[in-house]
C-alpha positions as CSV (number, residue, x, y, z in Angstrom):
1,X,-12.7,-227.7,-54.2
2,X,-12.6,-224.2,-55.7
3,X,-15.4,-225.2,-58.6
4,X,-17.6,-226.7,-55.1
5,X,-17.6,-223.5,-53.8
6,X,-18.3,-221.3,-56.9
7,X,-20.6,-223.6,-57.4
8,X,-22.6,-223.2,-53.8
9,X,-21.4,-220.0,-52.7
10,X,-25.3,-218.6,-54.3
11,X,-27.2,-221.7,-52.1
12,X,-25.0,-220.8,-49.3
13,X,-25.7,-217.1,-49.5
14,X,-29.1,-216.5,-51.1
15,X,-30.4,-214.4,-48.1
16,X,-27.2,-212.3,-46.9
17,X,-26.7,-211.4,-51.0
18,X,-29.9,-210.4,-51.9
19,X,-30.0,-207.7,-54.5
20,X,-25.9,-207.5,-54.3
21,X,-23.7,-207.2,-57.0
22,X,-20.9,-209.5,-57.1
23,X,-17.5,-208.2,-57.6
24,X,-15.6,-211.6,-58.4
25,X,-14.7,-215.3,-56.9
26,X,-11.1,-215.2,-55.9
27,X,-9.8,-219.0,-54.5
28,X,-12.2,-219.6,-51.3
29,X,-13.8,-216.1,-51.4
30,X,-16.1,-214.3,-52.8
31,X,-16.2,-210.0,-53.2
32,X,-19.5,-208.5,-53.1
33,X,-20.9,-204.7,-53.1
34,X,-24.3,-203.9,-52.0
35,X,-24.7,-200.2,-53.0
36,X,-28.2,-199.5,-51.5
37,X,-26.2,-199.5,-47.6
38,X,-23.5,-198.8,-49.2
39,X,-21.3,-201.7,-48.1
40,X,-18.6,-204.1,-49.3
41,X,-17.6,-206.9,-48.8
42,X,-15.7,-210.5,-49.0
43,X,-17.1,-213.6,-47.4
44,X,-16.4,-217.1,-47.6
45,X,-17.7,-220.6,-46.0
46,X,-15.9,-222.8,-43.6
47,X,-14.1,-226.2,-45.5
48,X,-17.0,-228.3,-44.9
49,X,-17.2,-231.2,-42.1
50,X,-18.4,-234.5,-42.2
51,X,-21.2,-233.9,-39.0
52,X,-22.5,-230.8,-41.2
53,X,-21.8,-228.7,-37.9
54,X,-20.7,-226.1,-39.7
55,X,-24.3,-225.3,-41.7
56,X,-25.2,-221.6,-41.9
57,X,-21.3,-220.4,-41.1
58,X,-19.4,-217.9,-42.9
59,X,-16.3,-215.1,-42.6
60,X,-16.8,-212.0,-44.0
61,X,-14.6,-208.7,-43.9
62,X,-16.4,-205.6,-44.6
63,X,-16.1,-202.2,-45.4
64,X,-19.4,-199.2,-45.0
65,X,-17.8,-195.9,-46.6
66,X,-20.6,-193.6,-45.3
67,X,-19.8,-195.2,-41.3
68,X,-15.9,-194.7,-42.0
69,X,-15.7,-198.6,-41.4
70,X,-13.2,-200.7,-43.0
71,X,-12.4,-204.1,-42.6
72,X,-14.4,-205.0,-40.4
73,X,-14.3,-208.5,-39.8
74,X,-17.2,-210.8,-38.7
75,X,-18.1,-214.7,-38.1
76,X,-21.7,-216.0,-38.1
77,X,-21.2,-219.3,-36.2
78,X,-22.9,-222.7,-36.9
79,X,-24.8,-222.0,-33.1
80,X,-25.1,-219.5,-30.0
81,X,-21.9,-218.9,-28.4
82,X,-23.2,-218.3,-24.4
83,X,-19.5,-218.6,-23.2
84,X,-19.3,-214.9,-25.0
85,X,-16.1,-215.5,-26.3
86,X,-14.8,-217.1,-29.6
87,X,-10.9,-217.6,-30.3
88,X,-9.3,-217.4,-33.8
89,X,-6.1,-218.9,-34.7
90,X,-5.0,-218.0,-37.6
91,X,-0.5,-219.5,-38.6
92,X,0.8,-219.1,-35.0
93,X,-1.1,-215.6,-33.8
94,X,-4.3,-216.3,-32.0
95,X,-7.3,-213.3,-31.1
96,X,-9.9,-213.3,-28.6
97,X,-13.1,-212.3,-30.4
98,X,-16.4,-210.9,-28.6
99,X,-19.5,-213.0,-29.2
100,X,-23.0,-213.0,-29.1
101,X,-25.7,-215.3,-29.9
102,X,-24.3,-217.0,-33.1
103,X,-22.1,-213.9,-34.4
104,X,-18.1,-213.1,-33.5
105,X,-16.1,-210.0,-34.0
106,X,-12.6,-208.1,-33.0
107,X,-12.8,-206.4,-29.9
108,X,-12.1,-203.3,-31.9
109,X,-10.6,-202.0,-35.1
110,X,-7.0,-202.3,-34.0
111,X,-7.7,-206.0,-33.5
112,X,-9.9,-205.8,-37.2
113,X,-6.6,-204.7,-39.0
114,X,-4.2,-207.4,-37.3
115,X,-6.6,-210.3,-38.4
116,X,-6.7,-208.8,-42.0
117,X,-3.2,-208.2,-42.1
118,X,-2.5,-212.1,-41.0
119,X,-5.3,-213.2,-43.0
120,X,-3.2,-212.2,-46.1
121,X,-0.1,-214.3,-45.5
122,X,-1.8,-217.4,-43.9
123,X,-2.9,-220.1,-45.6
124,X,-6.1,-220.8,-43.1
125,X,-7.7,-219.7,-40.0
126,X,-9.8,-221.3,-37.7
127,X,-12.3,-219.8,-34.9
128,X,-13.3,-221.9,-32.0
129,X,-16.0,-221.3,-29.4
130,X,-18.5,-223.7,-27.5
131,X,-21.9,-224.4,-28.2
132,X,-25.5,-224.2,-25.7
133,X,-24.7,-228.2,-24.5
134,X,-20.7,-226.7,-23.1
135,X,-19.2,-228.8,-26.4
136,X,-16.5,-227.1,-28.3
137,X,-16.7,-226.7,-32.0
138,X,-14.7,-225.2,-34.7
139,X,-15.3,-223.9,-38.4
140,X,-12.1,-223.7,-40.2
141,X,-11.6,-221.5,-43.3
142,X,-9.2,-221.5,-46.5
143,X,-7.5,-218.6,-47.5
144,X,-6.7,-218.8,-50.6
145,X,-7.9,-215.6,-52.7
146,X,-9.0,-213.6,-49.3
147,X,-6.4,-210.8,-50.2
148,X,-7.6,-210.5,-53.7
149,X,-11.0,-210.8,-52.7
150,X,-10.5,-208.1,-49.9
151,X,-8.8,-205.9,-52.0
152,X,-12.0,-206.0,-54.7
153,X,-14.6,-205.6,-51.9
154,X,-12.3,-202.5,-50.5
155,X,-11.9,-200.6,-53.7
156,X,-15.5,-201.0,-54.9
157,X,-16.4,-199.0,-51.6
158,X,-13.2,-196.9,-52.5
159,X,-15.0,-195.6,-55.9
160,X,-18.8,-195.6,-55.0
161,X,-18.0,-192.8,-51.7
C-alpha cells in the first residue's frame, strides 16, 4: 500500500504542492515545506474506498512560524459538510471538529494538540460528517509514519524562522 501512495501522493496533490519542497514520505504521510508563506506541513490521503467517495480528501497538520501556529490540524472533505460539524475518532477518543463547506478543523489549539498527541499512538483515525443529500460518509486515514512525518514538517519551520 505504502509504494500506492508514494506513488500517487504527486496526482493526488499537484495543486495544494505547487512549488513546495518536499521534506520526505514517512508510512501514509508525506512532510512538505513551502517557504514562500512560510509554512509546513504533513498531509496524507484517506485508504481509498470502493465508491471513490473519498476523491479530493486529505489530513494535513501544519505549522506557519511567522503566525505562531503549530499543528494545526485540517480535513478537506470529499463534499460540503451543511450540518457544520464533522466528528473524528481516532483509538477510543473522539473530537467535535467545526466545519464549513468541504473543510474541518479543532475548535481551537487546545483541541489541535490533543488530536496530534493521539494521532502519534494510534494506528488510524477516522472523521465522519454528512453530505448535501443528509447521508453520512466517512474518510478514514492510516497512521503509520504521521509522527515522523510531523516531526519533519515541524522542525523544517523550526530552522527556516
Amino acid at each position: 500500500m505504502r509504494s500506492l501512495f508514494v506513488a500517487s501522493l504527486p496526482l493526488l496533490f499537484a495543486a495544494p504542492l505547487a512549488a513546495k519542497d518536499g521534506l520526505g514520505v514517512f508510512g501514509d504521510w508525506g512532510a512538505f515545506r513551502d517557504a514562500s508563506v512560510p509554512r509546513c506541513y504533513a498531509i496524507s490521503s484517506p485508504i481509498p474506498d470502493r465508491g471513490a467517495t473519498n476523491r479530493g480528501a486529505y489530513a494535513s497538520v501544519g505549522t506557519w512560524p511567522r503566525q505562531r501556529i503549530r499543528g494545526q490540524v485540517y480535513f478537506k472533505l470529499s463534499r460540503p459538510a451543511p450540518s457544520k460539524s464533522a466528528t473524528l475518532r481516532i483509538g477510543r477518543q473522539s473530537f467535535a471538529l467545526r466545519s464549513e463547506g468541504d473543510g474541518a478543523w479543532a475548535r481551537d489549539a487546545k483541541m489541535d494538540a490533543a488530536i496530534v498527541s493521539a494521532m502519534r499512538s494510534a494506528s488510524e483515525m477516522t472523521v465522519r460528517s454528512r453530505g448535501p443529500d443528509g447521508r453520512s460518509y466517512s474518510a478514514t486515514y492510516r497512521l503509520g509514519g504521521a509522527a515522523s512525518a510531523l516531526d519533519a514538517a515541524t522542525l523544517a519551520c523550526a530552522r527556516r524562522k
